[in-house]
C-alpha positions in Angstrom: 0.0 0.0 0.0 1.5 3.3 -0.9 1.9 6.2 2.0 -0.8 8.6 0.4 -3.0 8.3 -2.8 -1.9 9.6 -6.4 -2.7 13.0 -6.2 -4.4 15.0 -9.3 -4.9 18.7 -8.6 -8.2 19.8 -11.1 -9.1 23.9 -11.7 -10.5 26.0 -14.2 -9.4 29.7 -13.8 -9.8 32.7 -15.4 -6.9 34.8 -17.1 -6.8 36.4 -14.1 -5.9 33.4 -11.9 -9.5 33.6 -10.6 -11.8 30.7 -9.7 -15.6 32.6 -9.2 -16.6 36.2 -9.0 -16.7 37.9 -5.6 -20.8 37.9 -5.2 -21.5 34.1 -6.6 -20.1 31.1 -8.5 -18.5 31.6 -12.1 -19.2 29.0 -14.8 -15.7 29.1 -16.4 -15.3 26.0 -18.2 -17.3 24.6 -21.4 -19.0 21.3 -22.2 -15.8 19.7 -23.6 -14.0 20.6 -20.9 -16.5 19.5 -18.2 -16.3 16.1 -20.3 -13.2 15.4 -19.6 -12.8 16.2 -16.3 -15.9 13.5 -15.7 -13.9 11.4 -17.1 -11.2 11.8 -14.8 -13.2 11.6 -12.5 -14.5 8.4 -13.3 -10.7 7.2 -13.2 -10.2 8.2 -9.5 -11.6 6.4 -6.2 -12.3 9.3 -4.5 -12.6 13.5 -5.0 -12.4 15.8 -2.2 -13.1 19.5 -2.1 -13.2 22.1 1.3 -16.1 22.8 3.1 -17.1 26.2 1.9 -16.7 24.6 -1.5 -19.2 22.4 -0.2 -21.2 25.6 1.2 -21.2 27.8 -1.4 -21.1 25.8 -5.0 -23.5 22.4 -3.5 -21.6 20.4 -5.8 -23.0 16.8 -6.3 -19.4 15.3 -7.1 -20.8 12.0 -9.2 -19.6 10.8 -12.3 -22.5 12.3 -14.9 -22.1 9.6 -17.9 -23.9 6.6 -17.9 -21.2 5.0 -19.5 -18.7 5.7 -17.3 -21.0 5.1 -14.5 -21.0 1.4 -16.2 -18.0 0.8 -16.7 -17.1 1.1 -13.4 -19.7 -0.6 -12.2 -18.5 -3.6 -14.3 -15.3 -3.4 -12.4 -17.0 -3.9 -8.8 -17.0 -0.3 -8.2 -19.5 2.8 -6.9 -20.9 4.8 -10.0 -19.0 7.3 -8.7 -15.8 7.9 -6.1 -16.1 8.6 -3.1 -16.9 11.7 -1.8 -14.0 13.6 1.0 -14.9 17.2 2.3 -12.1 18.7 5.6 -13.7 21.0 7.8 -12.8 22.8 11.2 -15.3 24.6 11.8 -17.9 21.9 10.7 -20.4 24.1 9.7 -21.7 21.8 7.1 -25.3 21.3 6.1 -26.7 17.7 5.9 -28.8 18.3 3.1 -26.5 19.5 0.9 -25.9 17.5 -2.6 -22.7 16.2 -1.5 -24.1 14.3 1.3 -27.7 13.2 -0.6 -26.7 12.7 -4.6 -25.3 9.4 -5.0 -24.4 6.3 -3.3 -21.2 6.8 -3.4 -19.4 6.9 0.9 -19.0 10.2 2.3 -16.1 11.0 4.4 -16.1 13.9 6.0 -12.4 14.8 8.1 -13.2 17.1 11.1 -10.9 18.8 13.4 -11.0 17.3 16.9 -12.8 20.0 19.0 -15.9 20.0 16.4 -15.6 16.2 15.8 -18.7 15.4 18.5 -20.8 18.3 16.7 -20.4 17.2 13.3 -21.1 13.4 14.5 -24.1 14.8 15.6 -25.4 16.5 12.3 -23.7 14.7 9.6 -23.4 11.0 11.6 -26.3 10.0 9.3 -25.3 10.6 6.4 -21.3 10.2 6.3 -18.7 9.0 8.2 -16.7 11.7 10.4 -13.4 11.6 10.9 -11.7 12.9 13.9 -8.3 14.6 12.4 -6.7 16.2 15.4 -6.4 19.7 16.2 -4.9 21.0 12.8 -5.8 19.3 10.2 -2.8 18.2 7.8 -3.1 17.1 4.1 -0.3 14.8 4.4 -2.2 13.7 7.1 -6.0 13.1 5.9 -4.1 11.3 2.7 -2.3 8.9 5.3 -5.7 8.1 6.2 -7.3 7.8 3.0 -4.8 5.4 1.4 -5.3 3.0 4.3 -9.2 3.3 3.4 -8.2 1.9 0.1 -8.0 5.3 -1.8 -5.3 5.0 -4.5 -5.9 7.9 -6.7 -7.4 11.2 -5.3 -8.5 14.0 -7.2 -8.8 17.6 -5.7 -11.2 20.2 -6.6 -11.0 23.0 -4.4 -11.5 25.7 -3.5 -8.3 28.0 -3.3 -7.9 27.0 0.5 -7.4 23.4 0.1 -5.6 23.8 -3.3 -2.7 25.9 -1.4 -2.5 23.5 1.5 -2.4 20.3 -0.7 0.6 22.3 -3.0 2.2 23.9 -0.5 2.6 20.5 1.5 4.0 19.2 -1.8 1.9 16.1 -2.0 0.2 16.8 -5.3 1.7 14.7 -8.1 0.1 16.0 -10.7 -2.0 19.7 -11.9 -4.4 19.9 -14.8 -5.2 23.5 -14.5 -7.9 24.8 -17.5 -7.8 28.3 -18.9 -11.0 30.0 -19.7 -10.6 33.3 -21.8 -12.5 35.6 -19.6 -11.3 37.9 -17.0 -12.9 38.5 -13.6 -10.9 41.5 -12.6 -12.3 41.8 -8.6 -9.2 41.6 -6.1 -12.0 40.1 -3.8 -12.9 37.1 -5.1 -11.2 33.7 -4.7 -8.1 32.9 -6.3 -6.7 29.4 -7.7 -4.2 29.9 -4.3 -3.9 31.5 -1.4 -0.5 32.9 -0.3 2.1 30.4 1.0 5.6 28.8 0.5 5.5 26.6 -2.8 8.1 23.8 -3.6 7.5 25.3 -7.2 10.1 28.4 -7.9 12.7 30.1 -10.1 14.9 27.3 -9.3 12.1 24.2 -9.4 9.9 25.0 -12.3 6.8 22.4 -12.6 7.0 20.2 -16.0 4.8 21.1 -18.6 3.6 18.0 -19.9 0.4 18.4 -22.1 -1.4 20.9 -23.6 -4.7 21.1 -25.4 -7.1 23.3 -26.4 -10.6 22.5 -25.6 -13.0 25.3 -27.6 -12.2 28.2 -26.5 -10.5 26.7 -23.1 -6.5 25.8 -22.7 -6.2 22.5 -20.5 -2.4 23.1 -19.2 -0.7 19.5 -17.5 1.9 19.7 -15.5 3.8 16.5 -13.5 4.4 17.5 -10.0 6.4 14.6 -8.5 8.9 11.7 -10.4 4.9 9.7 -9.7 3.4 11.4 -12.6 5.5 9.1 -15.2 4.8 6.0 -13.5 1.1 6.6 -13.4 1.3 7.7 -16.9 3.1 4.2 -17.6 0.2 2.2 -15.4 -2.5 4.1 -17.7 -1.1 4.4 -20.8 -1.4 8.0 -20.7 
């Protein structure tokens, strides 16, 4: 069993390195685009995302093609990942989509001092995790490879992104370009500020890129795991 899961970073940004608008979620991607990234997510065992990703887009996380849906379900697996959400605040609703669309398990890691609170709201309907006082990445993906989790894709929001990148335990980025700029310094970014492993003196490796309509899919290999996942996959 490996120490943590493979690790694929997924975002769609704006020119301006921005993920929504200040006031709301921003539909930045297109219908190819959104295609392929249900397809990788129907290659991953689980996705996880923050909490006030959770709060503020309700995403329902599930694999949306029927084939795809098959075809894992062929190989003994949930139509869709599993679903991870890290909270320390655990201000989560239990009616949200991430907890009610799909059958897919919900995990849902909880720093210690809120752990008994979100047990009592969210109990039902995932399981809570007690992750100590600080929550660490490195941590939670310890956790999740021994829960059988071998290839974890991450979807935000700018929060999680930074600590999963600044921990350097992301393996691999697929970051998608949409030609529009949001121009607000107020809304959320694709990071927040923090140390990166990535600099002047380690530059990421540009792997792949490809034009989706009128979005750029930019793929860069993070760690020396990229090439032997791309080996495994024939990627």
């Amino acid at each position: 069993m490996r120490e943590r899961p493979y690790t694929l970073l997924s975002c769609c940004t704006s020119l301006d390195g921005y993920i929504a608008s200040a006031a709301s979620r921003l539909l930045l991607s297109n219908d190819a685009d959104l295609d392929r990234v249900d397809a990788v997510r129907a290659s991953c065992d689980a996705i996880l995302v923050g909490a006030e990703t959770v709060r503020i887009d309700n995403p329902r996380l599930v694999v949306r093609s029927e084939a795809r849906r098959d075809e894992r379900a062929a190989r003994g697996l949930p139509e869709s990942p599993m679903k991870v959400t890290v909270t320390r605040r655990a201000a989560l609703d239990s009616r949200a989509d991430f907890f009610n669309v799909g059958d897919a398990e919900k995990i849902v890691y909880c720093a210690s001092p809120r752990v008994a609170d979100a047990r009592d709201r969210l109990g039902p309907v995932a399981t809570v995790v007690d992750a100590g006082d600080d929550v660490e990445m490195r941590t939670l993906s310890t956790d999740l490879a021994a829960r059988g989790v071998d290839r974890l894709m991450v979807e935000g929001g700018g929060t999680v992104h930074t600590q999963f990148l600044t921990d350097d335990i992301v393996d691999e980025l697929q970051l998608t370009v949409a030609p529009i700029f949001v121009g607000d310094s107020e809304a959320p970014r694709f990071v927040r500020d923090g140390i990166f492993p990535w600099s002047p003196a380690r530059r990421a490796e540009l792997v792949e890129v490809q034009k989706l309509g009128d979005v750029v899919l930019l793929r860069y290999a993070l760690s020396s795991r990229f090439e032997e996942a791309a080996r495994g996959n024939g990627c």
